[in-house]
C-alpha positions as CSV (number, residue, x, y, z in Angstrom):
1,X,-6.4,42.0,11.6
2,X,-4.4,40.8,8.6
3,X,-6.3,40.9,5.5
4,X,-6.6,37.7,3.8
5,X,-8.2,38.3,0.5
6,X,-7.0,37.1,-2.8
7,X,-4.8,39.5,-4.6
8,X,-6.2,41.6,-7.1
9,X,-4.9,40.3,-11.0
10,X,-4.2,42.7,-13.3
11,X,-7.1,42.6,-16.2
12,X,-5.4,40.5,-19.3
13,X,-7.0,40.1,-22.8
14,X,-9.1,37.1,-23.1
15,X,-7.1,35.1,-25.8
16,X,-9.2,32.8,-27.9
17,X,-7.5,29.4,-28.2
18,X,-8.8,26.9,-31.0
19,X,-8.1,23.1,-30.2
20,X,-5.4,20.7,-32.6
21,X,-8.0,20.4,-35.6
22,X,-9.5,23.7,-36.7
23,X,-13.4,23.3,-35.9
24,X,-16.1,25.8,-33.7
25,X,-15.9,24.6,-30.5
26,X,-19.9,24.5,-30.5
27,X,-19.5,21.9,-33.3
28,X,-16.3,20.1,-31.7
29,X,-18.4,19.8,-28.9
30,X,-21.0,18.5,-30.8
31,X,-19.3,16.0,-33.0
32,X,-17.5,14.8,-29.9
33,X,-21.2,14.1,-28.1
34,X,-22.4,12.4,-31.3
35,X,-19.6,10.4,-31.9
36,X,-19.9,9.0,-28.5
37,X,-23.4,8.0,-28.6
38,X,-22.6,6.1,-32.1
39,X,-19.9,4.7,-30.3
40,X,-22.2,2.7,-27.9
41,X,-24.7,2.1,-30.5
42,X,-21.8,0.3,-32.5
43,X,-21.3,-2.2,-29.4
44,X,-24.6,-3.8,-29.9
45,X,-24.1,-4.7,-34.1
46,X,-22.0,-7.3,-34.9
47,X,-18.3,-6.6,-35.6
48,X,-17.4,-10.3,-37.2
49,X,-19.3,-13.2,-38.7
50,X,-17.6,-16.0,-36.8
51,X,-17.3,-16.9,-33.1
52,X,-13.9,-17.9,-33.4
53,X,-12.8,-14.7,-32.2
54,X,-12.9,-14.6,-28.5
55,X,-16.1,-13.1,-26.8
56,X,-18.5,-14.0,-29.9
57,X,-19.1,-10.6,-31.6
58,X,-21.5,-12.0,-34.0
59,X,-25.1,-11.4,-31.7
60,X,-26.9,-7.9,-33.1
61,X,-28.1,-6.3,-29.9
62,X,-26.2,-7.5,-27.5
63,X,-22.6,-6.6,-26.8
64,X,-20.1,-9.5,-26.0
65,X,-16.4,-9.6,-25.3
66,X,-14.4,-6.6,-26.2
67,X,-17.7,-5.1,-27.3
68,X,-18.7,-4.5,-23.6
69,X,-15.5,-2.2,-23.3
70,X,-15.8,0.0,-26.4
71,X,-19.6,0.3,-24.9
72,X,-18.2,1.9,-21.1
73,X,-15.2,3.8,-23.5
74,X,-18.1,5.7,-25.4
75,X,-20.4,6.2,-22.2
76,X,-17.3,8.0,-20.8
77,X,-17.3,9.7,-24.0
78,X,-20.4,10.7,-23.7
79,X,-20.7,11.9,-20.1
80,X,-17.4,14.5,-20.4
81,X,-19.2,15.7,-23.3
82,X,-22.1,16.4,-21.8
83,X,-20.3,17.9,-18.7
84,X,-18.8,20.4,-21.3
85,X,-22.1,21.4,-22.2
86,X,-22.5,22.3,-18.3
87,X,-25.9,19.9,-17.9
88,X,-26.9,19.6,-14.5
89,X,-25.5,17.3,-12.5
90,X,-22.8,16.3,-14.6
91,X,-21.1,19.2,-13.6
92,X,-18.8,17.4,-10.9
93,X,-17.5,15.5,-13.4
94,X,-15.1,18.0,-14.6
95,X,-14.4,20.0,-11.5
96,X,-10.9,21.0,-13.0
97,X,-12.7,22.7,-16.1
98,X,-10.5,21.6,-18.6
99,X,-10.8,19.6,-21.9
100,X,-8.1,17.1,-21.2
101,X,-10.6,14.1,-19.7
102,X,-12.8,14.6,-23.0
103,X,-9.8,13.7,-24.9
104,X,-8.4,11.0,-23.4
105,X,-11.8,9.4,-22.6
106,X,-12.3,9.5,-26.5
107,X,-8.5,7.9,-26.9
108,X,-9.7,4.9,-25.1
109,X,-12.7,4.4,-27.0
110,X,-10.9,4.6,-29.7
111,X,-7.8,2.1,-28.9
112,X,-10.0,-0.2,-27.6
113,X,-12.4,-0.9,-31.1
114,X,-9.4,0.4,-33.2
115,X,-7.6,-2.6,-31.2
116,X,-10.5,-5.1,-31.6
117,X,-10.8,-4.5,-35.5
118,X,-7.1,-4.8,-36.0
119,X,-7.2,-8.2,-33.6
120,X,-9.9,-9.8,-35.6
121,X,-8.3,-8.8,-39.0
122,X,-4.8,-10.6,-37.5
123,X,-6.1,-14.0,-35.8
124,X,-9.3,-14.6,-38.7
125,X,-7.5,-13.7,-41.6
126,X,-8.0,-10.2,-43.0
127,X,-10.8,-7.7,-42.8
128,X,-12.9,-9.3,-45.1
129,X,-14.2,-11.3,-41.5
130,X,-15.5,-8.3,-40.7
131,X,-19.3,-7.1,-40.7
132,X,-20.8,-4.0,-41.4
133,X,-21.1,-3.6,-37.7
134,X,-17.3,-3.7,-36.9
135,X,-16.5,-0.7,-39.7
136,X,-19.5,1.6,-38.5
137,X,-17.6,1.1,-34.4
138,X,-14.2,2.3,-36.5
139,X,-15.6,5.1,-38.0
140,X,-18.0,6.0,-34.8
141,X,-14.8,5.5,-32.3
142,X,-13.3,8.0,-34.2
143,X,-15.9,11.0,-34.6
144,X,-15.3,11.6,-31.1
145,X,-11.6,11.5,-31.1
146,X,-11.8,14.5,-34.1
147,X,-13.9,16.1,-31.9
148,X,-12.1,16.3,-28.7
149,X,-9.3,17.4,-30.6
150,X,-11.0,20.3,-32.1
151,X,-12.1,21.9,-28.4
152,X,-10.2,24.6,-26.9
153,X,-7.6,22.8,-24.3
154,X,-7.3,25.2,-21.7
155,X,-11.2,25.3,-20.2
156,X,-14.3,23.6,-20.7
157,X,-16.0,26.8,-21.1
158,X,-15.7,30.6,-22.2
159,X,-13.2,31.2,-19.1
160,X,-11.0,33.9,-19.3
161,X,-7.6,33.7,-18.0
162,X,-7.7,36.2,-15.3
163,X,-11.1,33.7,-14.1
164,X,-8.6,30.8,-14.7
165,X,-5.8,32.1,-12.7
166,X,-7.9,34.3,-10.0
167,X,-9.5,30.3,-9.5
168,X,-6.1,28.6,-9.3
169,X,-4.8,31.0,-6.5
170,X,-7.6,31.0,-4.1
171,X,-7.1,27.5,-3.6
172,X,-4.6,25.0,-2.5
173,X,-5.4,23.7,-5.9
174,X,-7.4,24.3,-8.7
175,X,-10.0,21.7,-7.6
176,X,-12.6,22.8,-5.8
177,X,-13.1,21.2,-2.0
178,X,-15.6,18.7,-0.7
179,X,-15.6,19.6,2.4
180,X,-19.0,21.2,2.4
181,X,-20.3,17.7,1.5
182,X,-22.0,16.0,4.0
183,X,-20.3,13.1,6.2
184,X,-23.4,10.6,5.1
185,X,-22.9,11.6,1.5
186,X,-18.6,11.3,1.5
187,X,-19.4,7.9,2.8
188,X,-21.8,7.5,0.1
189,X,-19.3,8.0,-2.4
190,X,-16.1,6.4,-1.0
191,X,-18.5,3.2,-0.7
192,X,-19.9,3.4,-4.7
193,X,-16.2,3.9,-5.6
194,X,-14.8,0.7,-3.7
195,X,-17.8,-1.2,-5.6
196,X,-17.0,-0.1,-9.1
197,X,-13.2,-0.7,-8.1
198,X,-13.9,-4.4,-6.5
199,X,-15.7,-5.4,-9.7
200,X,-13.5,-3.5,-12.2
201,X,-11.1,-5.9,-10.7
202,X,-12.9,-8.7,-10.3
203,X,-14.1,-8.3,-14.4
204,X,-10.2,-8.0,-15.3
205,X,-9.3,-10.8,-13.2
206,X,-12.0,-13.2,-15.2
207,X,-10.8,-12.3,-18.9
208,X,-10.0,-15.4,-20.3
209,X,-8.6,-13.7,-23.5
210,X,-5.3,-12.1,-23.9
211,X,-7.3,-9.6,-26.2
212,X,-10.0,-9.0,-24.2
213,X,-7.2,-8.3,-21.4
214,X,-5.6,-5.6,-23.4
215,X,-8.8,-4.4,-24.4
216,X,-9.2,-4.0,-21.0
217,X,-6.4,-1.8,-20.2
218,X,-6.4,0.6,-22.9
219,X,-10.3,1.0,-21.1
220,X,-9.1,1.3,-17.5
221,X,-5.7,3.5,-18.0
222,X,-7.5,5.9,-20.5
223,X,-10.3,5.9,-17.9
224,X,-8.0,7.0,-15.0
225,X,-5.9,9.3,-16.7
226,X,-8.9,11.1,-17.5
227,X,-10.1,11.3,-14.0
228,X,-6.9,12.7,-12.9
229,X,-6.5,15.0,-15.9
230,X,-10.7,16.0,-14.9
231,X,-9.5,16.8,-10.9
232,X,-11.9,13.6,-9.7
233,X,-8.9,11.9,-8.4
234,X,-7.7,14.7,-6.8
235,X,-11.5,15.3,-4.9
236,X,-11.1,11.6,-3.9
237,X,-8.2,11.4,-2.1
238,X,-9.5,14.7,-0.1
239,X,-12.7,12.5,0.8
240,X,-10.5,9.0,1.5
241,X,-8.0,11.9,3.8
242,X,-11.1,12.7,5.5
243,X,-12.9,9.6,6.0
244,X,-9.3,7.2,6.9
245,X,-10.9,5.2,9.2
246,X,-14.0,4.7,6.8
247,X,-12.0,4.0,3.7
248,X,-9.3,1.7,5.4
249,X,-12.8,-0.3,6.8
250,X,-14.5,-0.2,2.8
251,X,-11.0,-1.2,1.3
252,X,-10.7,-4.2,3.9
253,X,-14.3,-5.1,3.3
254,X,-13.7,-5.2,-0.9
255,X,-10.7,-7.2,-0.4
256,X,-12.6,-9.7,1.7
257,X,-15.6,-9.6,-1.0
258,X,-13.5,-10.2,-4.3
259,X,-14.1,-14.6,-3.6
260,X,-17.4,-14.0,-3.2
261,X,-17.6,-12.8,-6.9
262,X,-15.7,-15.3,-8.4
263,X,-17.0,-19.0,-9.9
264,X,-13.6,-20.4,-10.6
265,X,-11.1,-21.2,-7.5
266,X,-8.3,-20.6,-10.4
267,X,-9.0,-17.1,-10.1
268,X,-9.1,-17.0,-6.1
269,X,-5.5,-18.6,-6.8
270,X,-4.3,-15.8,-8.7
271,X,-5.6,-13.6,-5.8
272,X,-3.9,-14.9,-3.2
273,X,-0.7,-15.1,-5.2
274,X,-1.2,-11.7,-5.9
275,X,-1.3,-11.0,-2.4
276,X,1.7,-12.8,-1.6
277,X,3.9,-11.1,-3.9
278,X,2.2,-7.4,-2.8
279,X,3.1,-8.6,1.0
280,X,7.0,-9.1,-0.2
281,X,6.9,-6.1,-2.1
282,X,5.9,-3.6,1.0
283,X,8.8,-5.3,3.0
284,X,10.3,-4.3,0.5
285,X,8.9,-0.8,-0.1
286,X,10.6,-0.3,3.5
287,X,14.1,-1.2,2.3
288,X,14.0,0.8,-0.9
289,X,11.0,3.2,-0.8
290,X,11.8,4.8,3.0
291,X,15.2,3.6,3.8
292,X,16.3,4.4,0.2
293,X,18.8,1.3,0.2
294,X,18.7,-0.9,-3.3
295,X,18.5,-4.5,-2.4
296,X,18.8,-6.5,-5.6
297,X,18.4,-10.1,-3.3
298,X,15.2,-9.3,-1.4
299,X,13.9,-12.2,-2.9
300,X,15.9,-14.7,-0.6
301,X,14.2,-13.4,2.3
302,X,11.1,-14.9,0.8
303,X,12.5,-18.1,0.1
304,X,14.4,-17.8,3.9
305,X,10.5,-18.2,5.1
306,X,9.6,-20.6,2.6
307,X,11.7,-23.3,3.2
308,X,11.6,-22.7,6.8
309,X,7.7,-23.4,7.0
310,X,8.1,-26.5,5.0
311,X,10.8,-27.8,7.5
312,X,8.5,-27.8,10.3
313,X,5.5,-28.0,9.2
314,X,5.2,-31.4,8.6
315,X,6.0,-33.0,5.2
316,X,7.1,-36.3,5.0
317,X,10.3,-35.1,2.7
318,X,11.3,-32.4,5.6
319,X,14.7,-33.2,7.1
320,X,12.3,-33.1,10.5
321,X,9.8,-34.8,8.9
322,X,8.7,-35.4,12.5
323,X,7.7,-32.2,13.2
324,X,4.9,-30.3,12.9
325,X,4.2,-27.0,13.9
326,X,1.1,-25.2,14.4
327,X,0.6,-22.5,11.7
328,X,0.9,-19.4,13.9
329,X,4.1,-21.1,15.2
330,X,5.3,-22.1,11.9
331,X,5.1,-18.4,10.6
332,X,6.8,-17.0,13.7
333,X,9.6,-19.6,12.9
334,X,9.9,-17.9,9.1
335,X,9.9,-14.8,10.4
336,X,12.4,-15.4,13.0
337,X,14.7,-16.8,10.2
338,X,14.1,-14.5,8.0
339,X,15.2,-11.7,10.5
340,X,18.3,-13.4,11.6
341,X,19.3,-13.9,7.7
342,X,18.9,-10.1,7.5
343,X,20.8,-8.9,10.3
344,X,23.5,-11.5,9.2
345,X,23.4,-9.8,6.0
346,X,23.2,-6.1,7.2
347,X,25.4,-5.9,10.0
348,X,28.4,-6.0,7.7
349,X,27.1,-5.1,4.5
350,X,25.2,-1.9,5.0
351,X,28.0,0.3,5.9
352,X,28.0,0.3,1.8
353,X,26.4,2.7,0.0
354,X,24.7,2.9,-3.2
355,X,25.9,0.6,-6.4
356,X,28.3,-1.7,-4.1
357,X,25.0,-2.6,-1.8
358,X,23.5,-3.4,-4.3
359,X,25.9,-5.8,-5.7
360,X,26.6,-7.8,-2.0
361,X,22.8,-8.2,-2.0
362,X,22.4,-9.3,-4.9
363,X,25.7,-11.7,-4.3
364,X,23.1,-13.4,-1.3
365,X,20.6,-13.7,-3.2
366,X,22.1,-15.8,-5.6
367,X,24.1,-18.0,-2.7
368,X,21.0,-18.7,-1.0
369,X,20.0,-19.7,-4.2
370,X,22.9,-22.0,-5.0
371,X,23.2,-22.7,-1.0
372,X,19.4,-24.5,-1.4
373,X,20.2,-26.1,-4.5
374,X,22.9,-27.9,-3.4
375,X,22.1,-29.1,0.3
376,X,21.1,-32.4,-0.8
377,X,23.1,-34.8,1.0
378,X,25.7,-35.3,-1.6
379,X,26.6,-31.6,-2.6
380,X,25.9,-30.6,0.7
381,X,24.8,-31.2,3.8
382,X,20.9,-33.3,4.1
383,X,18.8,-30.0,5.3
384,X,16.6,-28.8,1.7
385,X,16.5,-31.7,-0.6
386,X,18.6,-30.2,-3.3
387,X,17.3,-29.3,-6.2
388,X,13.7,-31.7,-6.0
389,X,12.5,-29.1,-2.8
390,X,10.5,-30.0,-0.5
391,X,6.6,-31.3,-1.5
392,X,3.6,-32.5,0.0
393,X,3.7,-29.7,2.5
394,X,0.1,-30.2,4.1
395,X,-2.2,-27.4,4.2
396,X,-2.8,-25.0,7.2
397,X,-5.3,-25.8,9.9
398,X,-6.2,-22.9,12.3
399,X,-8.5,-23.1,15.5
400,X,-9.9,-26.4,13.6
401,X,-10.9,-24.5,10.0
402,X,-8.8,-26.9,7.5
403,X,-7.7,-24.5,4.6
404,X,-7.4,-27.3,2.0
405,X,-11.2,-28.0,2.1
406,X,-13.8,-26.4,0.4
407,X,-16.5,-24.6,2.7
408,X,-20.1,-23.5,2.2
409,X,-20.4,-20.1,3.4
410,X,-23.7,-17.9,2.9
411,X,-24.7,-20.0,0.0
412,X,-21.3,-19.6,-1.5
413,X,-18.7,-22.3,-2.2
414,X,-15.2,-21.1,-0.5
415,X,-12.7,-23.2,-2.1
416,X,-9.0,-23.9,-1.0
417,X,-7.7,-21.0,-2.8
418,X,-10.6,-18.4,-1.5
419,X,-9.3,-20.1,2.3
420,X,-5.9,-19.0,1.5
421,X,-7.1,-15.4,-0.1
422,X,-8.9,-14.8,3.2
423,X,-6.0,-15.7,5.0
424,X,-3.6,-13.1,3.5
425,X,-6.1,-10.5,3.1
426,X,-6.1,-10.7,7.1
427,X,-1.7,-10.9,7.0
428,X,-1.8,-7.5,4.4
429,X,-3.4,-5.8,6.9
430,X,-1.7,-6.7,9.6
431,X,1.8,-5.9,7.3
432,X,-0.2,-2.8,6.3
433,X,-0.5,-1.4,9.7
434,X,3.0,-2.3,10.9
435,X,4.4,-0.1,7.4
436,X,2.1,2.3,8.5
437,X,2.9,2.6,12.2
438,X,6.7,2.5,11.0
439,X,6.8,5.3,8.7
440,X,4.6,7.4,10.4
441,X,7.0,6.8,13.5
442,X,10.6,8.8,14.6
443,X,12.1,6.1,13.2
444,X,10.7,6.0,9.7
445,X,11.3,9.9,10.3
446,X,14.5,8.8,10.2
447,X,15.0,6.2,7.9
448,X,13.6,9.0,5.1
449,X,16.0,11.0,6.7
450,X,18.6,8.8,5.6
451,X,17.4,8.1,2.4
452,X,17.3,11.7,1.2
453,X,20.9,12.7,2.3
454,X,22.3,10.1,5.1
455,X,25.9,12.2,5.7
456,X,23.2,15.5,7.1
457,X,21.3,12.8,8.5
458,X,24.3,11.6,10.8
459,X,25.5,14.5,11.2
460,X,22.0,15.3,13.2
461,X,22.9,12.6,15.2
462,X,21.1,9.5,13.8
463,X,22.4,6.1,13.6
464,X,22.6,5.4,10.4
465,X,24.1,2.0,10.9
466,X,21.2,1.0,13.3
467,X,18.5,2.4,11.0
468,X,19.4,0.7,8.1
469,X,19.6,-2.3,9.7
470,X,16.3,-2.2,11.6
471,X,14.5,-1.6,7.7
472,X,16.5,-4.5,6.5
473,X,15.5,-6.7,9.8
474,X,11.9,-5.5,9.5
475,X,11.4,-6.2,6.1
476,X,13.2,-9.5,5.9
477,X,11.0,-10.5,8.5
478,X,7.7,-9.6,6.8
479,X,8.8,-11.0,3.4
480,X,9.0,-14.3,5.6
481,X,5.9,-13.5,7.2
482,X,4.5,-13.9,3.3
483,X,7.0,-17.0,2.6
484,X,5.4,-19.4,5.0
485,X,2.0,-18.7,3.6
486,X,3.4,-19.4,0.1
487,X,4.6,-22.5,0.9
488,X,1.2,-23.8,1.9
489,X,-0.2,-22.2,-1.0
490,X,2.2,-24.1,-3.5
491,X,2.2,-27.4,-1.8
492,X,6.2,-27.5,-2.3
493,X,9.7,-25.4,-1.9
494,X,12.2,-25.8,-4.6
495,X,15.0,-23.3,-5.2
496,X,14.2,-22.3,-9.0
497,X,11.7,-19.5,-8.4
498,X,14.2,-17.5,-6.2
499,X,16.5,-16.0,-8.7
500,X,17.3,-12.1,-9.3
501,X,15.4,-12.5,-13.0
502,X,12.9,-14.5,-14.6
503,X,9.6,-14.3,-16.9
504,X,7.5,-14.3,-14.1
505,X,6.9,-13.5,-10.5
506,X,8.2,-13.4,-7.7
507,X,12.0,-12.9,-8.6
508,X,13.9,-9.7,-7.4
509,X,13.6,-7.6,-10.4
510,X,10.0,-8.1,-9.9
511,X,9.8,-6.9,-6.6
512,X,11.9,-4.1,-7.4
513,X,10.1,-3.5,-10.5
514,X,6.2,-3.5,-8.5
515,X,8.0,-0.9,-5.5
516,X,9.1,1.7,-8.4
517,X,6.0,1.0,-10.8
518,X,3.3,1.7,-8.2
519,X,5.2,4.2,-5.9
520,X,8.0,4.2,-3.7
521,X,7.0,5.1,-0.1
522,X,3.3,4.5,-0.4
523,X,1.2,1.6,0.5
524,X,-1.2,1.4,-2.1
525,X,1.8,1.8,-4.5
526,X,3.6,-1.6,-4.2
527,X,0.3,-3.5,-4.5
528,X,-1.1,-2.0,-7.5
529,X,2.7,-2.7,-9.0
530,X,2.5,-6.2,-7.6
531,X,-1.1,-6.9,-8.8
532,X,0.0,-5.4,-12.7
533,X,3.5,-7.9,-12.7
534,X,1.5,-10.7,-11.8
535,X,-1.6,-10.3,-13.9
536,X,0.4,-9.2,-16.7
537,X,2.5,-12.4,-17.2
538,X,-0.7,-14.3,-16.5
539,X,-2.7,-13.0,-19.0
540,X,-0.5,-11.8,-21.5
541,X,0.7,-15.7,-22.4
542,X,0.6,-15.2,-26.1
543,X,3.3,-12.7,-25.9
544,X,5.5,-15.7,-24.7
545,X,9.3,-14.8,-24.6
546,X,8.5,-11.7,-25.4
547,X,6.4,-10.8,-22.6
548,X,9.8,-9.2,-21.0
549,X,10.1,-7.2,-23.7
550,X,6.9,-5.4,-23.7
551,X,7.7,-5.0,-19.7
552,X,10.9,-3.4,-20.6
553,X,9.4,-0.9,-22.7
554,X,6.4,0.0,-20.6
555,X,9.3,0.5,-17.5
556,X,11.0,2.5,-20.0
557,X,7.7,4.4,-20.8
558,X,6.6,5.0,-17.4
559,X,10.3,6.2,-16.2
560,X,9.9,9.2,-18.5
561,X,6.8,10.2,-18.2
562,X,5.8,9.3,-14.7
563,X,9.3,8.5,-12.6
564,X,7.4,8.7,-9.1
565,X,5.3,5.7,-10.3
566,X,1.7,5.7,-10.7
567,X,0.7,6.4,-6.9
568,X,3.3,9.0,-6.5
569,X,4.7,9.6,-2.9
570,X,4.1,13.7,-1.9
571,X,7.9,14.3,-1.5
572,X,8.8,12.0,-4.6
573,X,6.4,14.1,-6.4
574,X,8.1,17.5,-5.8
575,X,11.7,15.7,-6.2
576,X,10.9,14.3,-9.4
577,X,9.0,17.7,-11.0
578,X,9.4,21.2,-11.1
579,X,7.0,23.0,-9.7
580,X,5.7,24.5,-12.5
581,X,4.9,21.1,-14.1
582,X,2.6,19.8,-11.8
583,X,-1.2,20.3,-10.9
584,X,-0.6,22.0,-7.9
585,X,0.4,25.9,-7.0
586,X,4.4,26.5,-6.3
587,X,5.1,25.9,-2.5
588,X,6.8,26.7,0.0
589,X,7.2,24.0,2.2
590,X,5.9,20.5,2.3
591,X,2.7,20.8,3.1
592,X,-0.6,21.4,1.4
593,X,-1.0,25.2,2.0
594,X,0.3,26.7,-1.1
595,X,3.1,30.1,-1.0
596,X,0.7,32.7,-2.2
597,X,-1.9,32.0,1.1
598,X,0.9,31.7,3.4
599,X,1.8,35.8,1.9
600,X,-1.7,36.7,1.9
601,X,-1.8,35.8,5.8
């Protein structure tokens, strides 16, 4: 019988390592723990005089506006601290045993009150508008930061590194498994983390403020950068890979929930839209994320479905202003368009490769553009109404529910908007399973085939030709899919939105931009992209023309330090790195089971 133990490691001197500021670590550790705790005291003084400044900061014991985030930055602060200090059951909070989460837990803290001070300084006029309250948070914020700089970065403890490295072989990863947990208790947690997740979205959804919206991301990106850095990430996705079924069912039943926590339809509006553009993006997520082909037009196929619904759907401006489909008809119609337009296109495009695709697709999208714009009965022939588009495009009615009213459900008003959200939260995961289905099928075998070298890939006796063309049939068709929705949603069709470029979504470069931000070749990629573009041109209004500036530089920013996007693809993940720079063991193939085990056995 082949013996499987873990190889013996030569004994190595323990090498004491001292953090970035030269402190004890017993007194790091301390300083890091006190600071936090100050840190949420400081949220309940007041930080300015005046309630001017958005959130009214000006109540003593009770936190308000961006006060409420430095409050959850220092609780953070405060529990990685205390997991350092090994008390019981906070131990699973840093299963990776490492420093890194205390650290970046204390940055956020720290940007968001450094951030708050600075934004009350700039819009009331200079720091005398601040109280007492708002320098003792800018001096408590940054204990912890001192702190967490001071502690030794390679453990959260007195761990040698023969214990380090003896740990980090035995295992696939350094993180220890959940599998002994029980099946009732996995549950337990997927379910408390779709709760925090719903209303962590929900919360950032309702921010009023710019300020309180950036606030708000320093808090949430600090936050999950520390979970990753801490190995909780890593723990969750082994509980989500063995409870699919569960988490697909929690997801579906958060996504269904977010109108429920809403007052305002406005906000259910920005959901839905939200949706939309996440629907578009995973057609596209086929083209460009499996098939690997860069379509700089995609946007057309949107508009392709668009303009179709509001042809037969009814409106009194249609050029068929007779007609009027059913809904389920309707989207079949936009769909059907939308499929033909892409075959048209691929059949004698994609035997292009690379930069000169690119350039024919974006080429259609701009003449369907133009093409639109100009069929007004004097440019062109009578079909879209020219540049004034098609309005008054009636709302859906399915199996007698009318979408446009409001409906009292539960005790809760469901307004037009929430109608609508339902409605695409049903399409996603329909679009969801058929991504799913494909990539997990010998064709989307193939299409990744293709995408990763395509001359091997034909030489091994796929079609190329007929591959790429079924991605660019299949995701036309589901971009259309999300276009007749959105031309209920909107009321009206006009040709302006479907351009390569713009300040705000959905264009192309958006599309493109939400597939390579959240992670090419993953689902939950493109819709964490498409949520971010959307949200961040929504709430960010103050930046103004320069809003795609700061998008620029955050593309740039993410490109170098994160090119896989922030839910990184497996594959993408080892293409991108070298081994040696990621969290995980060197391999030998694909899969999870790292070289060392595979030599053992």
């Amino acid at each position: 019988m082949t013996d499987t133990k873990t190889p013996e490691i030569p004994e190595t001197p323990t090498v004491t390592e001292r953090g970035l500021i030269p402190l004890p670590p017993a007194a790091a550790r301390a300083l890091t723990l006190v600071g936090g705790i100050a840190t949420v005291a400081s949220a309940f003084l007041a930080w300015t005089w005046t309630a001017d400044f958005p959130g009214d900061l000006t109540v003593y014991g009770y936190p308000g506006g961006l006060q409420w985030l430095t409050f959850v930055g220092g609780i953070l602060v405060a529990l990685f601290a205390l997991a350092g200090y090994g008390v019981k059951g906070l131990k699973w909070l840093a299963p990776a045993g490492n420093n890194a989460p205390t650290v970046l837990a204390a940055l956020g803290a720290f940007g968001t009150t450094w951030f708050t001070v600075i934004a009350i300084a700039a819009k009331l006029g200079g720091l005398v508008n601040l109280e007492p309250g708002g320098y003792v948070a800018a001096v408590a914020s940054l204990l912890p930061v001192l702190g967490a700089l001071a502690l030794p970065q390679s453990g959260a403890g007195e761990q040698s590194a023969k214990d380090t490295l003896r740990a980090y072989i035995a295992k696939p990863d350094h993180i220890p498994p959940a599998g002994g947990t029980a099946p009732w208790v996995q549950r337990a947690i997927v379910t408390a983390v779709t709760i925090v997740g719903l209303f962590t979205f929900a919360y950032g959804i309702d921010t009023e403020y710019g300020e309180v919206f950036i606030g708000y991301l320093i808090v949430v990106i600090f936050a999950v950068w520390a979970a990753h850095t801490a190995g909780l990430l890593d723990r969750f996705s082994r509980l989500v890979a063995a409870n699919r079924s569960f988490a697909l069912a929690m997801g579906f039943v958060a996504a269904i929930a977010f109108p429920f926590t809403q007052s305002d339809d406005h906000y259910a509006n920005i959901g839905v839209n939200i949706l939309i553009f996440g629907t578009v993006a995973l057609g596209l997520n086929i083209v460009v994320g499996l098939a690997g082909l860069l379509d700089l037009g995609y946007v057309a196929f949107l508009g392709v479905g668009a303009y179709t619904a509001a042809l037969v759907s009814g409106s009194e401006f249609s050029r068929f202003s007779g007609v009027q489909f059913p809904f389920w008809a309707a989207a079949l119609s936009g769909m059907a368009a939308s499929l033909v337009f892409g075959v048209l296109i691929g059949a004698p495009t994609l035997r292009l490769r690379g930069d000169y695709l690119a350039i024919v697709t974006l080429g259609f999208g701009e003449i369907f553009r133009i093409a639109v714009n100009n069929m007004d009965g004097v440019s062109g022939p009578d079909i879209t109404n020219g540049p004034n588009g098609i309005p008054s495009i009636p709302d859906i009615k399915l199996f007698g529910f009318n979408f446009g009213n409001s409906h009292d459900l539960g005790g809760f008003t469901i307004g037009r908007f929430a109608n609508y959200y339902l409605l695409m939260v049903l399409i996603m995961a329909l679009v969801v399973l058929v991504f799913t289905r494909a990539a997990d099928s010998r064709i989307g075998r193939s299409w990744i085939a293709i995408r990763e070298d395509e001359t091997a890939a034909t030489a091994m006796g796929i079609n190329g030709f007929r591959v790429k063309l079924i991605a660019f049939a299949l995701g036309a068709s589901l971009a259309g899919l999300a276009g007749t929705v959105s031309a209920h949603v909107t009321y009206s069709v006009v040709p302006n939105p479907y351009q390569f470029a713009g300040s705000t979504p959905p264009n192309s470069a958006f599309l493109l931009a939400a597939v390579v931000l959240g992670g090419m070749g993953t689902v939950a990629g493109p819709l964490l992209g498409a949520a971010l573009l959307y949200l961040l041109p929504e709430k960010l209004v103050f930046l103004q023309d320069k809003s795609l500036l700061a998008f620029g530089i955050a593309l740039i920013l993410l490109m170098r330090f994160r090119p896989e996007g922030i839910i990184a693809n497996r594959r993408r993940q080892l293409e991108f790195h070298e081994t040696g720079q990621l969290d995980v063991p060197q391999q030998a193939t694909l899969t999870d089971e790292p070289a060392v085990t595979k030599a053992g056995a």
